[in-house]
ZAMARGU-4260 file (C-alpha; in steps of 0.2 Angstrom, whole numbers, plus 5000, padded with zeros to 4 digits):
<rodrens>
0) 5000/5000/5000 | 5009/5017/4995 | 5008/5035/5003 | 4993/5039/4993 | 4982/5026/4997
5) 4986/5027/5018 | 4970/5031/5029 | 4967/5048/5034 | 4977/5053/5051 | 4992/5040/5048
10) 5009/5050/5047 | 5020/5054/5034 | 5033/5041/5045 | 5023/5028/5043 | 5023/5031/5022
15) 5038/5032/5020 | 5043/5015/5029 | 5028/5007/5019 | 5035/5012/5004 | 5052/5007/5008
20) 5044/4991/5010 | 5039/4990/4993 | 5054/4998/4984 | 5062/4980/4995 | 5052/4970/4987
25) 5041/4967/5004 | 5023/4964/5007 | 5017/4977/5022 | 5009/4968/5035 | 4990/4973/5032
30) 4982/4983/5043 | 4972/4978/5060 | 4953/4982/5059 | 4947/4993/5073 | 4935/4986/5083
35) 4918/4998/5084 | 4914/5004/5101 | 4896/4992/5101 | 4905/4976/5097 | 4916/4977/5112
40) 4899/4972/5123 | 4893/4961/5112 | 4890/4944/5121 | 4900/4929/5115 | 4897/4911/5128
45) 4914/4900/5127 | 4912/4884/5132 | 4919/4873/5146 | 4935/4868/5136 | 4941/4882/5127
50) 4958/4883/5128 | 4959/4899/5122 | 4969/4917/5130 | 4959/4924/5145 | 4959/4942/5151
55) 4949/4951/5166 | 4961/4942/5176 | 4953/4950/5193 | 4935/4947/5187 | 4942/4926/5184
60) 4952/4924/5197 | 4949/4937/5213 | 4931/4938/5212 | 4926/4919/5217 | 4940/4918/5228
65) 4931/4936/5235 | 4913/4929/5235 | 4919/4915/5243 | 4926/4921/5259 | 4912/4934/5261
70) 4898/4921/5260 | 4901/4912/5273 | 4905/4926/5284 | 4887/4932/5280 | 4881/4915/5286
75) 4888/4919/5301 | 4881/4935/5305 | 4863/4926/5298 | 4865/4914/5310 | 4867/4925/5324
80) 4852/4938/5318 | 4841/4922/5319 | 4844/4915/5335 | 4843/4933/5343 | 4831/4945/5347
85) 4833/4962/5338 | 4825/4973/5352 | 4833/4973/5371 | 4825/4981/5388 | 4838/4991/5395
90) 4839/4987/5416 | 4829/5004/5426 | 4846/5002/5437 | 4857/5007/5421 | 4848/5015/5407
95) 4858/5018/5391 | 4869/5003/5393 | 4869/4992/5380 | 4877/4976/5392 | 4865/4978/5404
100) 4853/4976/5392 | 4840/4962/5390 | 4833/4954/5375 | 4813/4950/5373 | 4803/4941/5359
105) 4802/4946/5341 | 4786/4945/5332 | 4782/4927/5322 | 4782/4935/5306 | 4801/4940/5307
110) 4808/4925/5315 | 4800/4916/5299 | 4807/4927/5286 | 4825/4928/5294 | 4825/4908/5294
115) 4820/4910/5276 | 4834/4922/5273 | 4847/4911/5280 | 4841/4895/5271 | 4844/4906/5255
120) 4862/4911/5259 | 4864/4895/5265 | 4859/4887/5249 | 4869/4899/5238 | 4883/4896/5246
125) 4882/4877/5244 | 4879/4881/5226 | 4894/4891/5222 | 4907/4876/5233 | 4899/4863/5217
130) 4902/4876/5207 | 4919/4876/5213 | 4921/4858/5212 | 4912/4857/5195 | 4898/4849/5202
135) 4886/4860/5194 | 4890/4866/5179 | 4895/4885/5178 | 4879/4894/5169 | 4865/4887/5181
140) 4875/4887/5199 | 4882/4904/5198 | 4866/4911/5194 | 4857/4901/5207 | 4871/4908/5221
145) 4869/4927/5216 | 4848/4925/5213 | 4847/4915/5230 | 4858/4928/5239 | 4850/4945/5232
150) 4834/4934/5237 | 4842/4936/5256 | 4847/4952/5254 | 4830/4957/5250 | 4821/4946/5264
155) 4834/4955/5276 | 4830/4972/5271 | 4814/4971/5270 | 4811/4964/5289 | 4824/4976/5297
160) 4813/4991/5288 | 4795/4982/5295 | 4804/4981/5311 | 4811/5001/5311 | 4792/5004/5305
165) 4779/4993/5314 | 4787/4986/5330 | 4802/4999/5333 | 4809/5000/5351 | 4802/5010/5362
170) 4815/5025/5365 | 4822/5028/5379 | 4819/5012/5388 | 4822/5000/5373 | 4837/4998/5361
175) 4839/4988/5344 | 4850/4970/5349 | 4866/4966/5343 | 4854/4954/5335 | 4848/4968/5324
180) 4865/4974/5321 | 4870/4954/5312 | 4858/4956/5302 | 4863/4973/5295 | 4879/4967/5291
185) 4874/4951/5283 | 4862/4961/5271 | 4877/4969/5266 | 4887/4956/5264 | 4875/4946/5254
190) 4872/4961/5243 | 4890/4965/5240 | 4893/4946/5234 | 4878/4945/5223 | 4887/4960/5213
195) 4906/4956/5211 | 4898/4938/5207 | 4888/4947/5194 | 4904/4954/5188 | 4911/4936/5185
200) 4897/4931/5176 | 4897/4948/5164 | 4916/4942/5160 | 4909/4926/5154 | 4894/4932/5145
205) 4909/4944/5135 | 4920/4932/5130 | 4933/4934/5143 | 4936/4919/5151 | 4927/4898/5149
210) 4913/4894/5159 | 4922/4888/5176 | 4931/4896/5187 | 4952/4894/5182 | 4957/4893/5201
215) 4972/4883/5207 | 4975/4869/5222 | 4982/4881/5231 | 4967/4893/5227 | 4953/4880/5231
220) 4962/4875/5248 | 4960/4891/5253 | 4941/4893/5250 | 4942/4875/5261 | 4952/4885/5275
225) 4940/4898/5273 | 4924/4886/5277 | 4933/4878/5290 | 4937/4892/5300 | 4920/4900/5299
230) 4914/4884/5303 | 4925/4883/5319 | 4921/4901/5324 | 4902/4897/5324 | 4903/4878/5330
235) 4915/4887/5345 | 4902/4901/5349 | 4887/4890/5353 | 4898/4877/5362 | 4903/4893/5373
240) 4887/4900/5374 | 4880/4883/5382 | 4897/4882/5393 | 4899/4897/5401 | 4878/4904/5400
245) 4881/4918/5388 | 4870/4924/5373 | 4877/4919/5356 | 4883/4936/5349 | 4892/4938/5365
250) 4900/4923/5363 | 4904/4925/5346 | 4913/4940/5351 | 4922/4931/5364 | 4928/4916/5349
255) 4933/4930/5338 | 4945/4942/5349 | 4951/4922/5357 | 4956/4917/5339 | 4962/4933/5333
260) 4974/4934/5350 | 4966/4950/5355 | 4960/4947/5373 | 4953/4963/5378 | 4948/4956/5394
265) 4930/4961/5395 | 4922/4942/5392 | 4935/4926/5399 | 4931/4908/5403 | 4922/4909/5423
270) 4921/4888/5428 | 4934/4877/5424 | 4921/4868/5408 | 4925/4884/5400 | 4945/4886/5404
275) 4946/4867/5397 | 4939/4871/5381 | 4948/4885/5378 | 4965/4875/5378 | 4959/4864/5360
280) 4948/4880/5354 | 4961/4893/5354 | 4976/4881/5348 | 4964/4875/5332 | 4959/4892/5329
285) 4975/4901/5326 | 4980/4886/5317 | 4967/4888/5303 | 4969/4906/5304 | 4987/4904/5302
290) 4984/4892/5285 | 4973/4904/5279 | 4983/4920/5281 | 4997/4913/5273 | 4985/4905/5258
295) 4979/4924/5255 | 4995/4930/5256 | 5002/4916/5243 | 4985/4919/5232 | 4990/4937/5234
300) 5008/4936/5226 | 5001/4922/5213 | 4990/4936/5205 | 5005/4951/5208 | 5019/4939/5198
305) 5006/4931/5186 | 4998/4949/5180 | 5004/4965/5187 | 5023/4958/5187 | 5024/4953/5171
310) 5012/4969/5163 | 5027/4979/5172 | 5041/4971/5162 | 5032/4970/5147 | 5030/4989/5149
315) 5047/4991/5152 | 5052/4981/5139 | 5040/4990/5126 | 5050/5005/5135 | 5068/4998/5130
320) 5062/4994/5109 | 5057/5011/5107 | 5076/5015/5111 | 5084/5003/5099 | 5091/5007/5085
325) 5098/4996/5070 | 5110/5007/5064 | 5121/5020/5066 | 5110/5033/5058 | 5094/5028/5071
330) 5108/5027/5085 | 5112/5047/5084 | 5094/5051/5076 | 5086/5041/5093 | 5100/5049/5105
335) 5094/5067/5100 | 5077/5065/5101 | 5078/5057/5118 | 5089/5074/5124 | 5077/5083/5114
340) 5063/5077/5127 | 5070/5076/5143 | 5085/5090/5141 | 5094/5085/5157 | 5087/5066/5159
345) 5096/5057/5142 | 5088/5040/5142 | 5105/5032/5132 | 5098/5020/5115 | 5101/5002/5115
350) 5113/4997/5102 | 5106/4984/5090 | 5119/4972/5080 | 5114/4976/5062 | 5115/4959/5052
355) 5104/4949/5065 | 5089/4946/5055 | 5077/4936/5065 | 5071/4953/5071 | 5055/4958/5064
360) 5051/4973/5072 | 5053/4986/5062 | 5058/5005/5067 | 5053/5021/5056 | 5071/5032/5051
365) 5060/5047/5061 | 5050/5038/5073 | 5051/5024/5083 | 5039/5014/5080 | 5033/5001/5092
370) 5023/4986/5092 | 5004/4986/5101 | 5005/4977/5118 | 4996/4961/5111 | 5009/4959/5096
375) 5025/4957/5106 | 5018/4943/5113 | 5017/4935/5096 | 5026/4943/5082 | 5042/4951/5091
380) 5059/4943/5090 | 5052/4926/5078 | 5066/4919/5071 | 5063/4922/5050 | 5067/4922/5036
385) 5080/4934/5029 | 5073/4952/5023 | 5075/4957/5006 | 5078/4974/5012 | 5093/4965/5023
390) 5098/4952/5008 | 5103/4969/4996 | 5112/4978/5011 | 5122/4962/5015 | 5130/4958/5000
395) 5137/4977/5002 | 5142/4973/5019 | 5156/4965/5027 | 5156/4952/5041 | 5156/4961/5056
400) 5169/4953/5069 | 5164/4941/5083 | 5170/4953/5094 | 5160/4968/5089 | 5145/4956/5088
405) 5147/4953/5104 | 5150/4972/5111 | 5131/4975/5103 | 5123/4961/5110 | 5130/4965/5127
410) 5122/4980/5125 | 5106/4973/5126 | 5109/4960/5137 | 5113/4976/5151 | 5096/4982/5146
415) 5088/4965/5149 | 5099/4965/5166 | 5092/4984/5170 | 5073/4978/5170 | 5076/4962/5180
420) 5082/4974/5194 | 5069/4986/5190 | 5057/4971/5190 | 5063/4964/5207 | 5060/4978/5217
425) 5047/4984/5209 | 5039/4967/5215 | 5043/4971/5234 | 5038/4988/5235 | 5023/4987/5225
430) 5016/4972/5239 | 5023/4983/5251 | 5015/4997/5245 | 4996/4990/5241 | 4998/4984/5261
435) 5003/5000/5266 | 4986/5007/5259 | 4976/4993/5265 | 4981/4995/5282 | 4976/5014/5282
440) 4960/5012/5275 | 4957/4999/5289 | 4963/5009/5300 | 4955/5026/5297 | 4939/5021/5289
445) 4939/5009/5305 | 4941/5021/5319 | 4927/5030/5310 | 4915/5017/5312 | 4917/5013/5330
450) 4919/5032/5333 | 4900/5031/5326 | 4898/5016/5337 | 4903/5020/5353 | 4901/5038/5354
455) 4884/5037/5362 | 4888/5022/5374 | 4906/5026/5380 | 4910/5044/5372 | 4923/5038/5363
460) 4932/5053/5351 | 4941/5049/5335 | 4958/5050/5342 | 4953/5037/5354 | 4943/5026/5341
465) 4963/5025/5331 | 4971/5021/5347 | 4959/5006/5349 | 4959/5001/5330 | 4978/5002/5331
470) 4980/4992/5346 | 4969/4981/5338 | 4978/4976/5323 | 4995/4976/5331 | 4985/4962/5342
475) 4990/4970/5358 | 4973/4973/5368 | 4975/4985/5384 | 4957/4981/5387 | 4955/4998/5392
480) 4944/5003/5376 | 4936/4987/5368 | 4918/4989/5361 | 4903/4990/5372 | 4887/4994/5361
485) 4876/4983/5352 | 4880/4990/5335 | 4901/4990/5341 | 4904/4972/5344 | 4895/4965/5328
490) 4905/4978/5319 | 4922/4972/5328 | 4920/4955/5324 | 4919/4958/5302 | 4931/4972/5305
495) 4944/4960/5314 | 4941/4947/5304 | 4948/4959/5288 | 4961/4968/5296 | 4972/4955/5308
500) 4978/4946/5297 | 4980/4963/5283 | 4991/4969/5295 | 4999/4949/5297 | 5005/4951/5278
505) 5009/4969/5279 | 5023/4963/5294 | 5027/4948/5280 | 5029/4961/5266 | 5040/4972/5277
510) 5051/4957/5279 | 5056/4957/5261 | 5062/4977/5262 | 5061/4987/5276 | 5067/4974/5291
515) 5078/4965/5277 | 5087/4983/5277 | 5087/4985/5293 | 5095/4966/5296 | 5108/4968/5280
520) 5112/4984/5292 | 5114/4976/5309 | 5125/4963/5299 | 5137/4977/5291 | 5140/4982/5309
525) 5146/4967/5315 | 5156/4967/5300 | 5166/4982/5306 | 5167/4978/5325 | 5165/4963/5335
530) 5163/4950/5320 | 5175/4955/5307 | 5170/4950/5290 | 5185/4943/5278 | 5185/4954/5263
535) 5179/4966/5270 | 5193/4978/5267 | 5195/4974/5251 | 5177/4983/5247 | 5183/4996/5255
540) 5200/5000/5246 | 5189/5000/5229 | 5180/5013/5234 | 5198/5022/5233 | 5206/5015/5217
545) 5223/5026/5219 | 5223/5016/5236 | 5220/5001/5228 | 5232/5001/5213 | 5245/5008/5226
550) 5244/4991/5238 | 5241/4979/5221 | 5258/4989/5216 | 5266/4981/5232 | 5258/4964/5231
555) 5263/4961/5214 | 5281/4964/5218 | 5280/4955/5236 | 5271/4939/5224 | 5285/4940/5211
560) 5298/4937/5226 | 5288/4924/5232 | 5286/4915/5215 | 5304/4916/5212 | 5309/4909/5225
565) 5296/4895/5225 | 5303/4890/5208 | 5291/4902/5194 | 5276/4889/5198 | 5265/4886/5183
570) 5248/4884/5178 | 5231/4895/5184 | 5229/4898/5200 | 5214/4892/5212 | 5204/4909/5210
575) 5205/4910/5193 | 5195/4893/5190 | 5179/4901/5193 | 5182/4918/5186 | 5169/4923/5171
580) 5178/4922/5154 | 5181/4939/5143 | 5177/4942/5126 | 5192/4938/5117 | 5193/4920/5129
585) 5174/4918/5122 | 5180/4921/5103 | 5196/4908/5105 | 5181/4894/5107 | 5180/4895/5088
590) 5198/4886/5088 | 5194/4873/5098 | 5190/4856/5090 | 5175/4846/5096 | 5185/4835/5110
595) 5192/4851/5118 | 5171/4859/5120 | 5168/4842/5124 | 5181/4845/5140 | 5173/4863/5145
600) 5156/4855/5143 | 5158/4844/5157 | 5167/4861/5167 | 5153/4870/5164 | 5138/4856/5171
605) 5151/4855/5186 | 5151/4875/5188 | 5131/4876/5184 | 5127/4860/5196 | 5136/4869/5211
610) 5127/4885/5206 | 5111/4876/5210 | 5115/4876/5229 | 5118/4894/5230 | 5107/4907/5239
615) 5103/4919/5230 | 5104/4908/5215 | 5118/4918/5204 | 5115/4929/5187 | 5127/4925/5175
620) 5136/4939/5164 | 5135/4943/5147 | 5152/4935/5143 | 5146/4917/5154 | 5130/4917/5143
625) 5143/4919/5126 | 5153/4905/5132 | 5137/4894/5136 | 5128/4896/5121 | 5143/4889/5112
630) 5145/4875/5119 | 5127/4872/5117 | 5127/4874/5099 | 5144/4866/5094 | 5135/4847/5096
635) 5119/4852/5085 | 5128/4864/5070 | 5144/4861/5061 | 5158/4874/5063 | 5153/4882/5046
640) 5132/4881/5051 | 5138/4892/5070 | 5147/4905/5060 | 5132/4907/5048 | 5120/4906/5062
645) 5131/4919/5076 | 5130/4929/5058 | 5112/4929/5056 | 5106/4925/5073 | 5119/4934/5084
650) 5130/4923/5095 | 5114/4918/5108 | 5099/4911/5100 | 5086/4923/5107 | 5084/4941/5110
655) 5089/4946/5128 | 5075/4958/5125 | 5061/4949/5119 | 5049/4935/5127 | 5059/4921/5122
660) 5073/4928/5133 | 5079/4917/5147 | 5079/4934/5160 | 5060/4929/5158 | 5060/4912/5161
665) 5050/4905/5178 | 5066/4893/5182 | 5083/4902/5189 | 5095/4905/5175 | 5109/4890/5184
670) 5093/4877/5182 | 5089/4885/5163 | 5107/4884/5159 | 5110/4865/5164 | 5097/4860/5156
675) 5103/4863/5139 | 5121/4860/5144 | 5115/4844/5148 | 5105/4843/5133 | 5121/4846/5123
680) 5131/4832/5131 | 5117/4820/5126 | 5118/4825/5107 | 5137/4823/5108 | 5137/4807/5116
685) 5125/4801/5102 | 5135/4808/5088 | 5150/4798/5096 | 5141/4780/5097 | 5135/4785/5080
690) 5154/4788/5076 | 5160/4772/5083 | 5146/4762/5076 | 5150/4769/5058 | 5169/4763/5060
695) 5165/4746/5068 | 5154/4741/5050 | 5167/4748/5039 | 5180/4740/5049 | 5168/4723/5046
700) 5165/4729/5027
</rodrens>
């Protein structure tokens, strides 16, 4: 397609590297059609095993997980609305104090609609574990769960309006229960599960993701941890209920600051039936509570590395092509327009070697152009066939040196290295960071709640409402502020049950950064005073290289003394076994005949096989990834076939930049490297037997 038949609002750019294309003797790539706005709703059922790319990750993945823990809860707090009575008589001898208050019966008609109410949660949560399990298929359970739980929503709201309307309590001398309270909160829950579960199903309806849910072992044992610990918490408050003579909502206050290791002091076991249980209860509790902390915190990395990880070094990789260049001309042209845009911030291009053609992405002369998000995934860093653009240029060209091949690569290679640091501590402090907020909402949006709560029953002020929901999460529990109202304790128990263990994986994520630098810190220390480190001095003399060159000056003379008088001792020296090779070392591999790669074959599994025991696992240098990537090739190409491939191909057989790179692999680079070392051994080994057979029937013939 030339200049003259481009779309309106394509740039002149783009022309002119389409009509080079032609003038090449190239096909353009035709263009992508544009989706309209309207199809993008269009509705499009996948079935159950299409194995096809999925997207809305959090609407797959996070949602049922979400639903899942929030349904039970509301269960819960059902089961509680039911088996108390919504209005209490407060006692003449205190008036106002919700403690001291006293339930009495609820009219026929609402007991009957809130045991219909929880028989539909209770239903729709059954529903949603086989759709779970695949029990039921996808398309009838999930709408089952979110109609039977909008159905509970409904019979909820509905009876705590009649109540508020027809059959209020009588102010001053009655109060709403913390029964009433229950039920509140379990409308809400309900309501807020039927919606993100109608989220999930609009993902399906779009196209977005198979009918089932795609969650992992790990992913369904949590959902199981999840049951059993609301399970235990509700099964523990009616066995302490009938111990120690308490309603039910007190006791499952008591279960719930037991479990969560609370303890403000304000409900505790009174006869030794109640002291017993407490033993098995509390030690099973914190257990579950313990599995299922850590499963969330697990669930929660899962997510971070599988999408927003790997969305962040694809965007810093999209980043780096837009500042490569393929020759020298793009190199300067690229340099200037990046000081152009940043004047004081240069952001340096990356060199490119010119005759490696596998690369298919091309770049404009004037603007770089780079590839949609979706294509690098599929069309970037292919190995092809050669250009024809290229084939003309070649013939014109000379062989570039090994050497100077390896200088451009090397290039890219400390790009590559430059987003997996990037990448790693982007990883920390982005957990870090998403705990941090979480733990401030909690803790804010908390305080305001029980300020709301408590104000009326104990005066309590904001500032006093943060010092109790802070001394809360940290799990410390003075037991000089803990909540008191009817509408305060209900709220504790879902607040608790959210932010203990948030504030659990925020101490976890500070491990990874914060106390890590803190503990690297205490280390360096000891380093300097009561535990000397060995080497340490040496890191400090480089710091000062005049210092340095000065004593290596002295050493080298003091070592020449030594090995004159030792007798000129020959061969390497211990510590240069393990050092990484240079360039030129890299190069002289080309000289080598097969049985001499054969010999640094088996060197290198040795080096890479001890690798595998080191923590951190080790990142090899561009030079290490040279040497390796010959001794792989030598036993699958001739001599001649590896210098045509370094020249088309480079001297690696990937781009260090592109997906195929092994920076991006999920294995460490020493497992990743022995594999195909080993690999390599086997093909030689085969080539060898093939060898001697060969000479054996000649030898016959």
């Amino acid at each position: 397609m030339g200049s003259g038949d481009s779309p309106p609002g394509t740039s002149d750019t783009t022309d002119s590297s389409t009509s080079t294309l032609q003038r090449a003797g190239i096909e353009p790539p035709a263009p992508e059609t544009q989706t309209p706005g309207k199809q993008k709703w269009k509705f499009h059922l996948r079935p159950d095993d299409d194995d096809q790319p999925q997207d809305w990750w959090f609407c797959s993945t996070a949602i049922p997980l979400l639903a899942a823990t929030t349904g039970p809860l509301a269960n819960v707090m059902s089961i509680a609305a039911l088996v108390t009575s919504w209005r209490n008589n407060y006692n003449p001898a205190n008036p106002g104090i919700d403690a001291d208050s006293t339930g009495f019966p609820d009219p026929r008609w609402c007991l009957g609609l809130n045991g219909a109410s929880l028989a539909c949660g209770f239903v729709g949560n059954i529903f949603l574990l086989f759709n779970f399990t695949r029990r039921i298929r996808y398309i009838v359970a999930l709408p089952l769960t979110i109609i039977l739980w909008y159905f509970a929503t409904g019979i909820l709201i509905a009876i705590t309006a009649s109540m508020d309307e027809y059959v209020p309590p009588h102010r001053p001398e009655q109060t709403y229960s913390q029964g009433f309270w229950h039920a509140v909160i379990a409308a809400i829950l309900y309501l807020v599960s039927s919606m993100i579960l109608m989220l999930n199903m609009l993902g399906y309806f779009l196209g977005h993701y198979p009918q089932h849910f795609e969650l992992s072992d790990d992913q369904r044992n949590l959902i199981l941890q999840t049951m059993m610990f609301f399970c235990w918490l509700a099964g523990g408050a009616a066995v302490f209920a009938k111990a120690e003579g308490w309603s039910y909502v007190d006791s499952l206050y008591f279960c719930d600051v037991t479990v969560l290791t609370v303890g403000f002091g304000d409900f505790y076991p009174t006869n030794d039936v109640g002291r017993g249980l407490v033993f098995p209860y509390s030690v099973g509790g914190i257990i579950i509570l313990g599995l299922m902390v850590s499963s969330i915190r697990g669930f929660a990395q899962e997510l971070g590395s599988t999408h927003v990880i790997k969305s962040h070094v694809e965007k810093q990789r999209t980043h780096t092509l837009q500042r490569t260049a393929t020759t020298d001309f793009e190199y300067e042209h690229l340099k200037a327009l990046a000081s152009a845009k940043l004047h004081h911030k240069k952001l340096v291009p990356i060199s490119e070697p010119f005759d490696l053609t596998r690369r298919t992405v091309n770049f404009d002369i004037e603007k770089a152009v780079t590839p949609a998000p979706y294509e690098s995934h599929q069309k970037i860093f292919k190995v092809g066939p050669v250009t024809a653009s290229l084939r003309v240029l070649r013939q014109v060209s000379s062989r570039q040196p090994k050497i100077l091949l390896m200088k451009q690569e090397k290039d890219r290679f400390d790009a590559m290295r430059k987003i997996q640091y990037d990448t790693h501590k982007f990883k920390r402090y982005s957990a870090l960071t998403m705990s941090f907020i979480a733990f401030g909402l909690l803790w804010c949006v908390g305080a305001v709640g029980f300020w709301a709560a408590e104000s009326k029953s104990q005066g309590l002020s904001y500032f006093q409402a943060l010092y109790f929901c802070y001394v809360s999460l940290l799990t410390i529990g003075y037991g000089d502020l803990s909540p008191k109202s009817n509408a305060g304790k209900p709220l504790f128990i879902v607040w608790s049950l959210i932010a203990v263990p948030t504030m659990t994986i925020l101490i976890s994520d500070m491990g990874d950064t914060v106390i890590a630098s803190f503990k690297r810190g205490t280390f360096k220390l000891a380093d300097w005073t009561v535990l000397p480190k060995a080497g340490l001095w040496r890191e400090l003399l480089e710091k000062y290289p005049w210092l340095l060159l000065w004593l290596q000056k002295k050493s080298q003379k003091a070592a020449e003394k030594r090995r004159l008088a030792a007798g000129m001792l020959v061969g390497p020296e211990d510590n240069e076994m393990d050092s990484a090779p240079t360039m030129e070392q890299v190069s002289e591999l080309d000289n080598l005949d097969n049985q001499a790669l054969a010999g640094k074959l088996a060197i290198a599994i040795r080096h890479t096989a001890n690798h595998l025991k080191d923590d951190p696992p080790p990142r090899y240098c561009y030079e290490e990834w040279a040497e390796y990537t010959r001794l792989i090739r030598f036993s699958r190409l001739s001599k001649e076939e590896i210098e045509l491939a370094e020249e088309e191909q480079g001297i690696v057989e990937w781009d260090w930049i592109g997906e195929d790179s092994p920076m991006l692999a999920d294995s460490t680079e020493s497992e990743w490297v022995l594999d195909r070392l080993c690999e390599s051994l086997n093909r030689y080994m085969r080539k060898q037997d093939i060898g001697v057979s060969a000479e054996e029937k000649s030898k016959d013939v």
